[in-house]
C-alpha positions as CSV (number, residue, x, y, z in Angstrom):
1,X,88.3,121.4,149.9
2,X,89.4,123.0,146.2
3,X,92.3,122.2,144.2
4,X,94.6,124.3,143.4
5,X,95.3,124.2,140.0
6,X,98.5,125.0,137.8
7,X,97.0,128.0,135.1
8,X,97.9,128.6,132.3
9,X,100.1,131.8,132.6
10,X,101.3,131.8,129.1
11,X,100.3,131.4,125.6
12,X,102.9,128.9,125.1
13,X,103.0,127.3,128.2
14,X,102.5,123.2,128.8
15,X,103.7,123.1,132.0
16,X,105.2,125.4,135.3
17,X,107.8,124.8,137.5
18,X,107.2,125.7,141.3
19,X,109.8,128.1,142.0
20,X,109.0,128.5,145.4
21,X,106.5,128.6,147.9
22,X,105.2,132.0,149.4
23,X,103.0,129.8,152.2
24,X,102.9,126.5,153.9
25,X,100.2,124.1,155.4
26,X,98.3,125.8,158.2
27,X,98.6,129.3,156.8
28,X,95.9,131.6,156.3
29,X,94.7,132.2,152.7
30,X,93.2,135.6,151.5
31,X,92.4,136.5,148.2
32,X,95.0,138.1,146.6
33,X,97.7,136.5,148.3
34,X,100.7,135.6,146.5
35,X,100.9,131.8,146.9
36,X,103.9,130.9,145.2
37,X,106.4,131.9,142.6
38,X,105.9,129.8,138.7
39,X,108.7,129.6,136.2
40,X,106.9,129.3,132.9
41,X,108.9,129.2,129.4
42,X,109.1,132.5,129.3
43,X,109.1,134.4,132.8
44,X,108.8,133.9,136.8
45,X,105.5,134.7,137.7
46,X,103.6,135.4,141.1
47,X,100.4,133.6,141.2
48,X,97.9,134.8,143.8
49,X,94.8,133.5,145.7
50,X,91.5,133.2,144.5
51,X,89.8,132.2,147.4
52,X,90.1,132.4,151.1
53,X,90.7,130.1,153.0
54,X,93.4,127.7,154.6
55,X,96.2,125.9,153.1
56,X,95.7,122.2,153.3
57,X,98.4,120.7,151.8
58,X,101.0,121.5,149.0
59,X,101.1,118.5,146.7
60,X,104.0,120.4,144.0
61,X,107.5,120.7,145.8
62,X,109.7,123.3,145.1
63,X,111.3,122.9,141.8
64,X,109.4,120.2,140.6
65,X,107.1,120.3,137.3
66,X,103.1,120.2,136.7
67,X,101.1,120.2,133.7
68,X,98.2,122.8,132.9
69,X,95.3,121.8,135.2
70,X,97.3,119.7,137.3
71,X,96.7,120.4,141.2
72,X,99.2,121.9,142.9
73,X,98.1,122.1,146.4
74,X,94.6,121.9,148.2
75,X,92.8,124.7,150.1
76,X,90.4,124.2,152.6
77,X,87.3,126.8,154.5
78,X,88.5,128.7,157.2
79,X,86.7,126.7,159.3
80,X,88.3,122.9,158.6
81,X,91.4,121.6,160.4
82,X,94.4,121.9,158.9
83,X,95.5,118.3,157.9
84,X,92.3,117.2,158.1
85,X,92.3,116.3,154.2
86,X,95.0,113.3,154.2
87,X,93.0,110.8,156.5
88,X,95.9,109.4,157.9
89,X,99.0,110.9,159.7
90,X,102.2,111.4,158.3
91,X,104.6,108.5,158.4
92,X,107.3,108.9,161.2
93,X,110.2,108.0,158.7
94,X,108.6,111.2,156.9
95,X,111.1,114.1,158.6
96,X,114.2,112.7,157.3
97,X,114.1,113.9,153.8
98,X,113.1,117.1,154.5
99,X,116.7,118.8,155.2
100,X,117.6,117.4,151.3
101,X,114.8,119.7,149.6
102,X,117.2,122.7,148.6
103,X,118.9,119.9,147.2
104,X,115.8,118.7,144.7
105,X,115.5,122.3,143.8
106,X,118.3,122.4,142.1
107,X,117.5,119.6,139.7
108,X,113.7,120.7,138.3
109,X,113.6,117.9,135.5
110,X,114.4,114.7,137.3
111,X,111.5,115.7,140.6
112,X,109.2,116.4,137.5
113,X,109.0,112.9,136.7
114,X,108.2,111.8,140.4
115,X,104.2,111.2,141.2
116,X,102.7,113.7,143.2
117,X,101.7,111.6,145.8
118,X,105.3,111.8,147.3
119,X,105.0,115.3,148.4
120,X,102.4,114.9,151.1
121,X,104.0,112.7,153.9
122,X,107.1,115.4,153.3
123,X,104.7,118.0,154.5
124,X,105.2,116.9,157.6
125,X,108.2,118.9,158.3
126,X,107.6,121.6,155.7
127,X,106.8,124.6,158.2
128,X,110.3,124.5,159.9
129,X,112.1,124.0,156.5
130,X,110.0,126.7,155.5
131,X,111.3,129.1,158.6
132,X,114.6,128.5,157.5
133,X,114.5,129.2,154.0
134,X,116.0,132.2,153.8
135,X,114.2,134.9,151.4
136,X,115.4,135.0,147.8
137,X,114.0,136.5,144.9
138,X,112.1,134.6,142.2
139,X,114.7,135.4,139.8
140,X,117.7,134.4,142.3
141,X,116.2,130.5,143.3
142,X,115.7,130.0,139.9
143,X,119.3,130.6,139.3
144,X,120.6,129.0,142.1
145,X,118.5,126.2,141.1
146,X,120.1,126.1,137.5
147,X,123.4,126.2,139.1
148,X,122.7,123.5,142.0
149,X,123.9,126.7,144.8
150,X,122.5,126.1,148.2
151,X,120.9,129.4,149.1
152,X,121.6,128.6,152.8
153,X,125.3,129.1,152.3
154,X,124.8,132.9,151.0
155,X,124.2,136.1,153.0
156,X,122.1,138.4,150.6
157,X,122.6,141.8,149.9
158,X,119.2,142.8,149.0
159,X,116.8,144.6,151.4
160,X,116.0,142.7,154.7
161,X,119.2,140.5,153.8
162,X,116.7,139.5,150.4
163,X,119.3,137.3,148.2
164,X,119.1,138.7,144.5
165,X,120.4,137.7,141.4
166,X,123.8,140.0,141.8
167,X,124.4,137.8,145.0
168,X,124.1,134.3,142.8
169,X,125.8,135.6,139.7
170,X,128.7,136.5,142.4
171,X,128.5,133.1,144.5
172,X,129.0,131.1,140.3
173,X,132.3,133.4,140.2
174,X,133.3,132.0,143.5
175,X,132.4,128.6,143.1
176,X,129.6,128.2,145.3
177,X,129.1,125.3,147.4
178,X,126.0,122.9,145.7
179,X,124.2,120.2,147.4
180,X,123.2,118.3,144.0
181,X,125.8,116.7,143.7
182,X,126.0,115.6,147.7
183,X,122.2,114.2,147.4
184,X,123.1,112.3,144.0
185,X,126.6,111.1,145.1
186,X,125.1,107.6,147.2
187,X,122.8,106.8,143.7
188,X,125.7,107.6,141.8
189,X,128.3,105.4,143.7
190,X,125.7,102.6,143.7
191,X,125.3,102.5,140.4
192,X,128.6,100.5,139.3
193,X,128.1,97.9,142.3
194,X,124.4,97.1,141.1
195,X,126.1,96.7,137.0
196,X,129.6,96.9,137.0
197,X,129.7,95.7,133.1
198,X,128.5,99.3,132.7
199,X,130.8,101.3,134.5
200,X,134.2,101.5,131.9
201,X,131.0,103.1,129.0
202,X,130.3,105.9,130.7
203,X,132.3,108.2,133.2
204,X,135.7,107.6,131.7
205,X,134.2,108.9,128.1
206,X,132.7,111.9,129.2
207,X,135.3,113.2,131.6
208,X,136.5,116.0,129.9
209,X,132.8,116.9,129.1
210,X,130.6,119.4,131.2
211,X,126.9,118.2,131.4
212,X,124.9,121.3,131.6
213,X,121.2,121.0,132.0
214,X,118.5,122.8,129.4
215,X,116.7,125.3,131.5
216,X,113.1,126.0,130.4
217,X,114.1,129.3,128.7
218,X,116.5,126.8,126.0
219,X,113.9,123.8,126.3
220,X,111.3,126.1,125.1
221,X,113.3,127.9,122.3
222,X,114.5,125.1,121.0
223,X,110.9,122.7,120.7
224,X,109.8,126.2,119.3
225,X,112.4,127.1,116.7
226,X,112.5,123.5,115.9
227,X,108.9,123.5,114.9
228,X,109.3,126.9,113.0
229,X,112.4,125.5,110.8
230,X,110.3,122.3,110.1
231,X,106.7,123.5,109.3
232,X,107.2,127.1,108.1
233,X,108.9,126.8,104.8
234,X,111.5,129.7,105.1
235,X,112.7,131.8,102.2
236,X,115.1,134.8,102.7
237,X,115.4,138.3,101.2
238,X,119.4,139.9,101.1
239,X,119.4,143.9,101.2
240,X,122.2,146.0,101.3
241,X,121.1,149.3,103.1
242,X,122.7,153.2,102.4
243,X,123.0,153.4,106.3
244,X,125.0,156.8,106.3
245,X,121.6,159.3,106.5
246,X,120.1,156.8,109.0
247,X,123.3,157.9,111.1
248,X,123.2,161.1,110.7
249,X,119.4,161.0,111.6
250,X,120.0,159.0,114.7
251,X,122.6,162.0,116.4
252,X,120.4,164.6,115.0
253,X,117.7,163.4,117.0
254,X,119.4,162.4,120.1
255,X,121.2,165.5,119.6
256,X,117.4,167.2,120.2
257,X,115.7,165.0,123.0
258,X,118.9,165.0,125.3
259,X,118.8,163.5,127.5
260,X,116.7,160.8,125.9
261,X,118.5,158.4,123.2
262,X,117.2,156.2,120.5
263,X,119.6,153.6,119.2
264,X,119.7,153.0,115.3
265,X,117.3,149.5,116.4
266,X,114.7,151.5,117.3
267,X,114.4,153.2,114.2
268,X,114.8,150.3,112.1
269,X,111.6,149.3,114.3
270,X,109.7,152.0,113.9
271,X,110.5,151.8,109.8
272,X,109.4,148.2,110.0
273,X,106.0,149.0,111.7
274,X,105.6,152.1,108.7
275,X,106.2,149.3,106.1
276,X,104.1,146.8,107.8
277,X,101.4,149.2,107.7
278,X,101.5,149.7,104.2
279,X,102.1,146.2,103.2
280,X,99.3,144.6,105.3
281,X,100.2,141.4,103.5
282,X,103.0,140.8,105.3
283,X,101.7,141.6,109.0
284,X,99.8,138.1,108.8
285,X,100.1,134.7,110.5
286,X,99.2,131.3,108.6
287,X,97.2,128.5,110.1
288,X,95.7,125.5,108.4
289,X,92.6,126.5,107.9
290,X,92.7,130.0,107.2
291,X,95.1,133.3,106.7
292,X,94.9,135.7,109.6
293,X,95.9,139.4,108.7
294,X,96.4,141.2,111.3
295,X,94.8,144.9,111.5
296,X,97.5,146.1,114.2
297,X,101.1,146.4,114.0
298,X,102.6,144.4,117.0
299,X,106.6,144.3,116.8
300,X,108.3,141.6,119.1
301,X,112.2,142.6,119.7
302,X,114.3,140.5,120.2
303,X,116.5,140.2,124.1
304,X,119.8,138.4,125.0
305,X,119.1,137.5,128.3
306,X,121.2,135.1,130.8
307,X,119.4,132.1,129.9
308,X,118.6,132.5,126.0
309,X,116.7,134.7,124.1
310,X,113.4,136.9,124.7
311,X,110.7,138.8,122.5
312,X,109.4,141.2,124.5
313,X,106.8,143.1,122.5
314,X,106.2,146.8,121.5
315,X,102.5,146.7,120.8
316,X,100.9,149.5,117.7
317,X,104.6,150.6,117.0
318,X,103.3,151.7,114.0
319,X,101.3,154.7,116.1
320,X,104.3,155.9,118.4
321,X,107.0,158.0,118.4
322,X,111.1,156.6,117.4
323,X,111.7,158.3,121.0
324,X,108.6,156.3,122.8
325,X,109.2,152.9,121.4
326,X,113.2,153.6,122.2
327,X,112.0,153.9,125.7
328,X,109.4,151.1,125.8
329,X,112.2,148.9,124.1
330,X,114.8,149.7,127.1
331,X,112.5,149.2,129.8
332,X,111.2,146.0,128.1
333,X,114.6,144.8,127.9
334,X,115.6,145.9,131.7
335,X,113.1,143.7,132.7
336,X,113.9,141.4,130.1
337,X,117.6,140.5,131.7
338,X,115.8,140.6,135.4
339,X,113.3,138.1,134.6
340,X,110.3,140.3,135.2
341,X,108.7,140.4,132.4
342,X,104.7,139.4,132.0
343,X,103.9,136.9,129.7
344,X,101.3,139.3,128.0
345,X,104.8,141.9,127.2
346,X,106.2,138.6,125.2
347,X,103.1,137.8,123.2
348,X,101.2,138.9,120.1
349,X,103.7,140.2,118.0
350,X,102.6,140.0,114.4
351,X,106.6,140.7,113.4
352,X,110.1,140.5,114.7
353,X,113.4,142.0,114.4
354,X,116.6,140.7,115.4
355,X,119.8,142.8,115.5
356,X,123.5,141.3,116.2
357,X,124.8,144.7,114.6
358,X,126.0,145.4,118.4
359,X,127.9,142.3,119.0
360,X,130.2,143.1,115.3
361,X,127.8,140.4,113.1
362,X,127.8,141.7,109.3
363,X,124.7,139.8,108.6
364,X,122.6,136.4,109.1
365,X,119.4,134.8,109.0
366,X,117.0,134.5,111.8
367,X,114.3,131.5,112.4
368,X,110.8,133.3,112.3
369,X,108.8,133.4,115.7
370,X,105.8,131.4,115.4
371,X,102.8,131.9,114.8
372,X,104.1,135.4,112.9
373,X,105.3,135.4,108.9
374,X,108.4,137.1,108.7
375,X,111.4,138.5,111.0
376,X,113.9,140.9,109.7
377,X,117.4,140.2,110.7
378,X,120.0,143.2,110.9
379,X,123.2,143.1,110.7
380,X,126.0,145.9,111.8
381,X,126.7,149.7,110.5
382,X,130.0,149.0,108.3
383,X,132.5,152.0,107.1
384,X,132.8,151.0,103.7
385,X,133.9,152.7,100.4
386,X,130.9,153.3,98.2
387,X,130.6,154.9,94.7
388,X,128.5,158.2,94.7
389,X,128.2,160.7,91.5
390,X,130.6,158.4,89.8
391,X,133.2,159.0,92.6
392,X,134.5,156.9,95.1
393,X,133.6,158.0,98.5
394,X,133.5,156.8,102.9
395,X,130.0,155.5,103.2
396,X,128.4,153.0,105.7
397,X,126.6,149.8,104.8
398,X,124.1,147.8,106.6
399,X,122.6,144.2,105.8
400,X,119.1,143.2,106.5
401,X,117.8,140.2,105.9
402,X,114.3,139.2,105.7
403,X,112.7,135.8,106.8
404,X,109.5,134.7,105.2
405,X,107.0,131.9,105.6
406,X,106.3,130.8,102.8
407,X,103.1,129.6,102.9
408,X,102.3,133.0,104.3
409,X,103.2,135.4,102.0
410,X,105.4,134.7,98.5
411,X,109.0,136.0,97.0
412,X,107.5,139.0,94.9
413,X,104.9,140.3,98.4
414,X,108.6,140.1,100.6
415,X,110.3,141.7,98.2
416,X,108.3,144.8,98.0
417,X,108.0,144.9,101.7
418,X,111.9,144.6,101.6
419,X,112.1,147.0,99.4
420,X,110.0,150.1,100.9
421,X,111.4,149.2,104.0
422,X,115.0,150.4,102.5
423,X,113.9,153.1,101.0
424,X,112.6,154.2,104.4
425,X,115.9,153.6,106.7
426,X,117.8,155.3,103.3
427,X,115.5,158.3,103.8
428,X,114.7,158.5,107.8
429,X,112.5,161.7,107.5
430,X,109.9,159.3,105.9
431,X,110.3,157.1,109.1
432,X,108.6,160.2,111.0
433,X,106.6,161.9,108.7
């Protein structure tokens, strides 16, 4: 028999969340396979087979939560009986629950805290719920699992009748039944008759209050930032930049690789990696012990996506093309917004930028991405009336706003950085020389 172990599929990751279950008990295991579906903090992931052999026993439900190491299901030789490995049968009371799983699914957090010895009498009856499963993408159970939407009650619209995340986004809008609630109601009507002195504190108070769980994406982010705000001491450098060359730069050149585009982002990126490379001090990360400078320029970009934020990575932006990392960037953010990205595409950035500049925001401050030093933050292209040969001219205006650890790097380093990195968005020819 081998355990099956949770991995490590992140460098961040403490703990994965079984999205859902490619086999079941009794199936044959080659390597390669792809066993089940894990949401880390930062992406779904497939994780495949190592070995051969045959499925023993799955010991992590659907939805429910594991630490690093922790077994997740057994595997046994080819040759041993499939549940041969308990030592006892299941209990006959064992079926009964089985129907309610969907149900558990859609509440990760709460099964997390069960032990995992609860699982394997469920097994009994974990081939026919199985069958009837209907086939989803990663991306879609994890979102009808935020949302607490039975996946039985949809028809997909993916290939084969696959449910995608279009069909769950479509089934929130129409105010898909969820089964949640139905499995909680009993515990939840119980509750006053058990200790009635506790009723008139709670439900009455909060009715005009939505409780909305933390997915992992938030949890994560917020731990993370948390710890950034607290132990990186932050110091912030204000720019105003001469954005009107930098737009006249931007149509020239998508004027000359039509049909490809690069957005104003990408070039502040590209400028940042130039600078970066010039101010090596800058392009560092700080631990106790030591300063670690990096030697290659590594530029996480910021994503919106559904469920918070993202920082897919463009890795030795300092070495490629405005029109290359523009097209790494949207492909990197495509996959971003479907869930699909690889947790190596989110991490080793040395540096970050942030841009609200599409969404109308003048300017702000962003929280720095451990374990890097800085983040720039950029704010939106404003028509503004500027003073020019002692005359009062149109002009456009853009904030930036750099972050700094300061135990990284001090005022007088950023603010050279800061300021090269101005004078190459006011001069874009320098951005591609």
């Amino acid at each position: 028999m081998t355990d099956i172990l949770m991995p490590r599929l992140s460098d961040t990751m403490e703990e994965g969340v079984i999205s859902s279950w490619h086999k079941k008990p009794g199936d044959q295991i080659a390597v390669g396979d792809v066993l089940c579906d894990i949401e880390t903090d930062k992406a779904i992931m497939e994780y495949e087979a190592y070995e051969a052999g045959v499925l023993e026993k799955i010991l992590v439900e659907e939805g429910q939560t594991a630490a690093i190491g922790a077994p997740i299901a057994v595997l046994a030789s080819s040759g041993a009986p499939s549940g041969g490995a308990s030592g006892a049968p299941a209990p006959a009371a064992a079926p009964a629950p089985e129907p309610e799983r969907p149900a558990a699914a859609a509440a990760p957090e709460p099964a997390a805290e069960q032990p995992a010895a609860a699982p394997a009498p469920v097994r009994a009856q974990a081939p026919a719920a199985a069958s009837k499963r209907p086939p989803a993408s990663p991306l879609a159970r994890r979102l009808a699992r935020d949302h607490g939407i039975d996946l039985a009650t949809l028809t997909g619209s993916g290939p084969g009748g696959r449910i995608v995340r279009a069909d769950i986004e479509a089934a929130i809008r129409a105010g898909a039944p969820a089964q949640a609630p139905v499995q909680q109601a009993p515990a939840q009507q119980a509750a006053p008759a058990a200790a009635p002195q506790a009723a008139p504190a709670r439900p009455q108070a909060d009715e005009d209050v939505e409780v909305v769980p933390l997915n992992r994406f938030r949890k994560v982010a917020a731990r993370r930032l948390t710890e950034s705000k607290r132990n990186a001491p932050h110091f912030y450098l204000n720019r105003e930049v001469d954005a009107a060359k930098l737009v006249e730069f931007r149509a020239t050149l998508n004027e000359a690789l039509a049909p490809a585009k690069v957005s104003l982002n990408d070039l502040v990126v590209k400028a940042c990696a130039t600078a970066l490379r010039e101010f090596p001090e800058v392009n560092v990360s700080f631990t106790e012990e030591n300063l670690l400078r990096h030697k290659r320029v590594h530029i996480g970009v910021a994503v919106a996506v559904d469920d918070g934020l993202v920082v897919p990575v463009i890795r030795d932006a300092d070495r490629k093309s405005v029109s290359r990392i523009g097209a790494e960037t949207r492909e990197l953010a495509g996959r971003a917004r479907e869930g699909r990205l690889t947790p190596q595409e989110m991490s080793g950035g040395t540096f970050s930028v942030s841009n609200l500049g599409m969404f109308g925001v003048d300017s702000f401050s962003a929280v720095i991405n451990p374990p890097e030093a800085a983040i720039l933050a950029v704010g939106a292209v404003r028509d503004e009336p500027v003073v020019r040969d002692g005359q009062v001219v149109p002009g456009k205006r853009m904030a930036v706003t750099l972050s700094v650890d300061h135990r990284a790097c001090d005022g007088a380093t950023g603010a050279r950085f800061l300021a090269r990195l101005v004078e190459l968005l006011e001069n874009p020819l320098l951005i591609v020389a």
